[in-house]
Residue, then its C-alpha position, 0 to 999 in steps of 0.5 A: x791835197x788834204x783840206x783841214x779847215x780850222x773851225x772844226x780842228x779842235x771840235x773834231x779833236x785834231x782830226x782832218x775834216x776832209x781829205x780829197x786824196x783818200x775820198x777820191x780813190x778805188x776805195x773812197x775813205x770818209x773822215x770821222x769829223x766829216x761824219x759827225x758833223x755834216x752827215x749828222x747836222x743836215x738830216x737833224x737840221x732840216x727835222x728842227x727847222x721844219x718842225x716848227x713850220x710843220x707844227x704851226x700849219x697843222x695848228x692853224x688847219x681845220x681841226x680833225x678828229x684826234x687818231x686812235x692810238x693804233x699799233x702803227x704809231x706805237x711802233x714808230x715811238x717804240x722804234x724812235x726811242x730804240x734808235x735813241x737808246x742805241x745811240x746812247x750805247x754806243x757813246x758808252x761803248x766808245x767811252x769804254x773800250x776807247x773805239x779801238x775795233x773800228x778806230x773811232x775815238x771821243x771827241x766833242x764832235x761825236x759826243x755832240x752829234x750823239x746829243x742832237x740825234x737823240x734829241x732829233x728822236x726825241x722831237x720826233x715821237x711828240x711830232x708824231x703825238x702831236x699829229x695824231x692828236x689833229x688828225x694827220x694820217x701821213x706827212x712829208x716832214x718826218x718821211x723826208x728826215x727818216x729818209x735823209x738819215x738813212x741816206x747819211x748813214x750810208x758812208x758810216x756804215x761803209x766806213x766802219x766796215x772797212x775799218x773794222x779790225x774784229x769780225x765780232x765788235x760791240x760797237x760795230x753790231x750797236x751801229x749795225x743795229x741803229x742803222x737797222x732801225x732807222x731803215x725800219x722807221x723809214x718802212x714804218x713812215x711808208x704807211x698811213x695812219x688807219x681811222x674809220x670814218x662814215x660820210x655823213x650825208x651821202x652814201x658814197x664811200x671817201x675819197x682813197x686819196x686821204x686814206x693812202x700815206x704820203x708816198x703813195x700821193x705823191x706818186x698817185x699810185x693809189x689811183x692805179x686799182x681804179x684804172x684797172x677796173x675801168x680798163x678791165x670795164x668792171x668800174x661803176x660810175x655810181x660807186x664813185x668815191x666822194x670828193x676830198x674834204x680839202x676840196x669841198x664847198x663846206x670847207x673852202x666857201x668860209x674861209x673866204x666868206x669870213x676874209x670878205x667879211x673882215x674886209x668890209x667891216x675894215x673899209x666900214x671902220x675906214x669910212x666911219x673914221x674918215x668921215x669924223x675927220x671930215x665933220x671935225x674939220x668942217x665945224x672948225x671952219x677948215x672945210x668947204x667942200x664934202x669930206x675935208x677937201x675943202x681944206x685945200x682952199x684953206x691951205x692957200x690963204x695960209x700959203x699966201x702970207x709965208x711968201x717973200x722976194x726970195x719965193x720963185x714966182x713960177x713954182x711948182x710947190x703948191x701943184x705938187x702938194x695939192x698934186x700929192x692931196x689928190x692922190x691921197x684922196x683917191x688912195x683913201x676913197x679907193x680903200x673905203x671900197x672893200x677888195x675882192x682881191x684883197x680877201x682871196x690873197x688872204x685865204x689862198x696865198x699859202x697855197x700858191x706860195x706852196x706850189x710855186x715853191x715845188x715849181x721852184x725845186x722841179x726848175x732846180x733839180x732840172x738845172x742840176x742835170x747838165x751840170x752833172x752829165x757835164x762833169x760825167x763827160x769831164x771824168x769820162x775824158x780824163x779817164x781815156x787820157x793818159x795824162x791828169x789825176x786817175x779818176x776811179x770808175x765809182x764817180x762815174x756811177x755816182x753821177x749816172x745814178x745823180x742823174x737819174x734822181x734828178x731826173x725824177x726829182x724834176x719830174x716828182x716836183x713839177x707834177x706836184x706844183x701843176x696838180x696843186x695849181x689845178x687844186x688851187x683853181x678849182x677852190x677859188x671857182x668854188x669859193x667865188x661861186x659860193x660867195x656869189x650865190x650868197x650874196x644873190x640868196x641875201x638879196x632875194x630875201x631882203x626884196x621878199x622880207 
């Protein structure tokens, strides 16, 4: 039964967003409305939505030094901005000869699909400026978008080849070609940045790992050519590569030295403020004990004279304010104390949020997989009946390829949360024990002064 839902009736120029009956044939047919709009705004969502998060992590990370503009970051501008001047072509096109050879016709649902590409590319070259001037050699942020886009574009290139009314159409060899480009970007995004680099203070060479573009460390194939070798026996201990840089003393001991630093000086300011209060009220005759407590007694003398015979005479209001005053003077004593704890949420929070969150992804893509073997069984039945709606053979292909995905989805993300944990482990064992002989070398020198 076709669906046409009314919000994109008149965006989409009368056209159906989604026609169940046509998709779900031999031969599946995709509305242009459905193209335009749900094909073109998830893989230019996730770039807009991700860019700025991309942009104010990288700001906020140590500063590296800026890449040189090499041949390969100037291949993905030039091929960005190809695949935008192809997009402007064919809105032309389209203008001009009206689509007719693949039946694609103007609507503000194309001309506006074709205004958030282009933008998207043009986001694109100045992430990617902006990340060779901090340093970045590789990043999941523009790989992911190149690689959604291409996988969105797959139904318009088969629509417009089953559309097509011409064996040579204009507007159909543009697409081809745009689509050409984009499969070329996502080649390009395979590959890391390249910038030579000496290790100062040792001779051994830096680690591979940050040299190697963002497929490759996800899948730790860069690690292959070291099992080989010490398979092969050929691997020498003493040439092994230095640690990475995300994993070093002289990285990960300030940052938690400079939050505990700012912790106490916070409990300091706390406690210099605390007791002013105190001495102030103890000047006003408020005060009988140490810090203000004093004022408790005060308070009863005062409470004494607003009683009256409609005042219980067994009430628990007085135990449950001098109650409230005594756990809020522990509170305040406890926050005079610097934290520990505090400090570390602080520096190594966004690390465990991070790998929570591929932790999170691995458990959904996990769950995915017998939501989908159930709905091949379901169309596995429904085709050996006689009786029900025909289903065609490529859905069930579709759902063992969607299982496979998943499958290594799950697998890709659960990996990538336990080897961030083991990280995040190790840099807070390093950080504490930098801290910690810190604070022993300070006292050593302040008993030998």
């Amino acid at each position: 039964m076709d669906t046409d839902l009314d919000i994109f009736h008149k965006f989409c120029g009368g056209e159906t967003f989604w026609n169940g009956t046509k998709f779900f044939q031999a031969e599946p047919e995709f509305s242009l409305c459905f193209m335009n709009t749900v094909l073109v705004w998830i893989p230019c969502a996730f770039i807009w939505i991700a860019a700025p998060l991309f942009v104010l992590r990288i700001s906020l990370s140590r500063a590296l030094q800026p890449l040189p503009f090499a041949k390969l970051n100037l291949a993905k501008a030039i091929f960005s901005a190809l695949a935008a001047v192809m997009i402007g072509l064919q809105l032309r096109e389209v203008h001009v000869s009206g689509g007719k050879c693949v039946e694609m016709t103007i609507t503000p649902a194309m001309e506006t699909s074709c205004l958030i590409k282009i933008a998207s590319f043009i986001l694109t070259i100045m992430l990617q400026q902006y990340q060779r001037y901090k340093g970045i050699k590789t990043s999941a942020i523009p790989f992911t978008f190149w690689a959604l886009l291409v996988m969105s574009e797959i139904p318009a290139i088969y629509t417009n080849i089953y559309k097509q009314k011409y064996f040579f159409c204009l507007l159909a060899l543009e697409h081809y070609t745009y689509f050409l480009l984009i499969i070329v970007q996502l080649v390009l995004h395979c590959y890391a940045e390249k910038n030579k680099r000496t290790q100062q203070g040792t001779d051994k060479k830096s680690c591979p790992e940050e040299d190697v573009p963002f497929v490759s460390h996800m899948t730790y194939s860069w690690f292959s050519p070291t099992i080989k070798k010490i398979y092969a026996g050929t691997f020498d201990v003493k040439k092994f590569w230095a640690l990475p840089s995300r994993l070093k003393n002289e990285r990960v001991a300030p940052q938690l030295e400079r939050a505990w630093n700012e912790e106490v000086n916070h409990c300091e300011t706390k406690r210099l403020l605390t007791a002013k209060r105190g001495k102030y009220r103890h000047r006003n005759g408020y005060g009988l004990l140490d810090g203000g407590d004093g004022n408790v007694l005060h308070r009863m003398y005062m409470e004494s004279w607003l009683t009256s015979e409609d005042t219980p005479l067994l009430s628990n209001s007085f135990s449950k304010k001098t109650k409230q005053r005594k756990r809020r003077n522990d509170e305040d004593k406890r926050c005079l104390k610097p934290n520990l704890y505090k400090a570390l949420i602080k520096v190594f929070l966004k690390y465990w949020i991070e790998a929570v969150s591929f932790l999170i992804l691995g458990q959904i893509a996990w769950y995915m997989i017998p939501l989908v073997l159930q709905y091949l069984i379901q169309v596995i039945d429904e085709r050996d009946s006689d009786t029900g709606f025909p289903i065609p053979m490529w859905i069930a292909y579709f759902c063992c390829v969607a299982i496979l995905i998943f499958t290594f989805a799950n697998l890709f993300f659960h990996h990538t949360s336990f080897t961030h944990m083991l990280e995040l482990g190790l840099n807070v064992k390093t950080a504490l024990m930098a801290l910690v002989y810190r604070k022993v070398a300070l006292s050593l020198a302040k008993l030998y002064s």
